[in-house]
N, C-alpha and C positions, 0 to 999 in steps of 0.2 A: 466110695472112691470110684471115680471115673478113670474110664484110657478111652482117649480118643485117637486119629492118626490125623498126621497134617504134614504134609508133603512128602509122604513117606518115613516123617519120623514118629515114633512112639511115643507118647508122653503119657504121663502119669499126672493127673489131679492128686494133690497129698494134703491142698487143704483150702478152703470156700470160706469168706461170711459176706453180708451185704448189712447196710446200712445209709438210710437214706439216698437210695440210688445208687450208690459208689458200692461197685464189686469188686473184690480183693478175691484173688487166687494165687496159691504154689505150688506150680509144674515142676516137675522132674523127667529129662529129658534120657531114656535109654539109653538114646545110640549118641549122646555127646559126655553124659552123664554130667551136666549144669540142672540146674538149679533158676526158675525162674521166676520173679510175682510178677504178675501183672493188674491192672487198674485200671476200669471205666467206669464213669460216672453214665448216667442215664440221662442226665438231667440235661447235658450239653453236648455230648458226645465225645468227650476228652478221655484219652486212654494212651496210657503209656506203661513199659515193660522193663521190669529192672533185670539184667544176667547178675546173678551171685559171684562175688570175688571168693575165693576159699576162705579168708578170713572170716569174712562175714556171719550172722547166726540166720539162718534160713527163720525162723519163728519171730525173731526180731524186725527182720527186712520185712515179714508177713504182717505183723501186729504195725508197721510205724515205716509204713514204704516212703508217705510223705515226706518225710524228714530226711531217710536214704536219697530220696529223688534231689531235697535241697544240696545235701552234703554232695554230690556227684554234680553240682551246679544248674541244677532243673529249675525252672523259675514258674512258679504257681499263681497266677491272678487271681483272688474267688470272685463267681459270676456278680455284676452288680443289678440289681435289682432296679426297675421301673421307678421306682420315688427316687431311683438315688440317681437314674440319669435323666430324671426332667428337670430344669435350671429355672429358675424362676427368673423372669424379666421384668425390670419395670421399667414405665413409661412415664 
């Protein structure tokens, strides 16, 4: 378990995994007492940060942020690959 400090607030790492570049974390904030994941890809530099509604299951938003991120209206492109953006012409 990490604590690190970020602008003078406290947070607590409660829980990490990585998989194909895409790192997943859940902070827990001291001095607000929320609840955070956040999510950056390696691969593109794409990162974004969900705050926990109380309803919410902090292990659920952790395991399937994706899906949180769509339900809250986040809109996801996956990156398209070199074959898929060369266009064939013909003459």
């Amino acid at each position: 378990m990490t604590v690190e400090a970020t602008n003078e607030t406290w947070r607590t790492e409660l829980a990490a995994r990585e998989s194909n570049g895409v790192a997943v974390r859940l902070f827990w904030s001291r001095s607000t007492n929320l609840l955070k994941v956040t999510v950056s890809d390696a691969s593109n530099g794409d990162y974004f940060e969900l705050v926990l509604e109380e309803h919410e299951a902090p292990l659920d938003v952790f395991y399937h942020p994706f899906a949180h991120a769509a339900a809250r209206g986040l809109e996801f492109r996956p990156r398209r690959s070199e074959s898929e953006l060369t266009v064939d012409v013909q003459i």
